[in-house]
N, C-alpha and C positions, 0 to 999 in steps of 0.2 A: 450761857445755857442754864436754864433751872433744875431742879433740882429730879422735878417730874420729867421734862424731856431729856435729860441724861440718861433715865433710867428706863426709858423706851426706846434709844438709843442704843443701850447698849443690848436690850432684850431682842432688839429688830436684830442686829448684828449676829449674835447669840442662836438666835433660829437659824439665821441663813447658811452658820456651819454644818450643823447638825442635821444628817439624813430624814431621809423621809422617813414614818411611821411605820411602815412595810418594809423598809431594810432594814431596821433595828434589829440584831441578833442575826443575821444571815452569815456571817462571819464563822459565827460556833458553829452553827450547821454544816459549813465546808468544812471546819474543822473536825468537828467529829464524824462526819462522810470519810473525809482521810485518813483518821486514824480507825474506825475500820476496815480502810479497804486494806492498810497497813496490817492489821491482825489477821487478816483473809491471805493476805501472802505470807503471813511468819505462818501460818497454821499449814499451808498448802506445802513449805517449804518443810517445819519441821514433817508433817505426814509421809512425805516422799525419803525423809531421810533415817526417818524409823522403817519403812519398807525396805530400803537398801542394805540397812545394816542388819536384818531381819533373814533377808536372801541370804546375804555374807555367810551369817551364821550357820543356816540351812547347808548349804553346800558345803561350808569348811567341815561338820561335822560329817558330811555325808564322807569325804575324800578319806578324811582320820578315819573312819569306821572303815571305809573298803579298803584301807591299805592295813588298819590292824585284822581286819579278816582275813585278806589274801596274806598275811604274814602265817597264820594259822590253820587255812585251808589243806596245805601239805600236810601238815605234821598233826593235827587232831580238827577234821572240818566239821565234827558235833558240838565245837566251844568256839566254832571258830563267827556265827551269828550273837549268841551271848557276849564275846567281847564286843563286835562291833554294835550290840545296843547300851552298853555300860557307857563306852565310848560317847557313841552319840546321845545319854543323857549326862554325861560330864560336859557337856560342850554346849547343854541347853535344847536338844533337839527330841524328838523320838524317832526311834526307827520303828518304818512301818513294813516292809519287808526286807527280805534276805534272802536272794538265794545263791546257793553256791554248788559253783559245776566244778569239773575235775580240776580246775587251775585257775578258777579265776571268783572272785567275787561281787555279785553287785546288790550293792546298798539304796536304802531307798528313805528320805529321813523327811519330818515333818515339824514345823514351827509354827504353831498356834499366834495370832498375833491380834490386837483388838485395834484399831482405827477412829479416830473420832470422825462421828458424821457418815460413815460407810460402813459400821458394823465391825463385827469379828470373821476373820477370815485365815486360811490356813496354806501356809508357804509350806513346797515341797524341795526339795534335792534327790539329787539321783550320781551315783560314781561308781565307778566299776574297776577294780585292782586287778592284776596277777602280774604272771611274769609277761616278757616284752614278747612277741613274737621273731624268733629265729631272722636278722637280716642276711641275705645271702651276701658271698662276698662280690668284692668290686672285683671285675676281670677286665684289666683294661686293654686286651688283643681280643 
């Protein structure tokens, strides 16, 4: 074989591995399809798991506030909405009402939170303390 049909040879050989002109690069393309649609579920995943712990929050603060109010509704009930917003702003929340009847308390608390892609938006809680109501007893005749 010469030196010129060797090297046509190996040029013909050479072509026949290598894809056609319109697949070149379709590869990346999958690839970077995938790894967005990967960043669309860590975003979707993380989003959802900032709103949960957001609720958490909202409500653990609401409970802590209506149980230090209904601790103080008996014994002084004009301090007893000031602690339960102290309260629910040590715990990251505000309290947006309060009101309190002869024995009981109920809380009402609010968590500001911002979201990517759907805005800012505002998580509520809501609890309500006092004492238990009176069980009657078991009569078992």
């Amino acid at each position: 074989m010469t030196t010129k049909n060797r090297r046509n040879h190996v040029t013909t050989s050479h072509r026949r591995s290598l894809p056609k002109a319109r697949e070149r690069g379709s590869a990346t393309l999958w690839g970077v399809a995938l790894m967005g649609l990967l960043m669309a579920v860590a975003m979707a995943f993380a989003t959802i798991g900032s709103v949960r712990v957001a609720q958490h929050r909202v409500n653990s603060a609401a409970d802590l506030s209506a149980l230090a109010a209904a601790k103080l509704v008996l014994i002084d009930p004009e301090s007893a909405c000031l602690r339960a917003a102290e309260l629910a702003a040590a715990n990251g929340a505000k309290l947006t009402k309060c009101e309190i009847t002869t024995d009981r308390a109920d809380i009402w608390t609010a968590v500001p939170l911002s979201l990517p892609l759907l805005g800012a938006t505002t998580l509520t809680g809501r609890s309500r303390a006092g004492p238990a109501p009176p069980t009657p007893p078991n009569n078992p005749h």
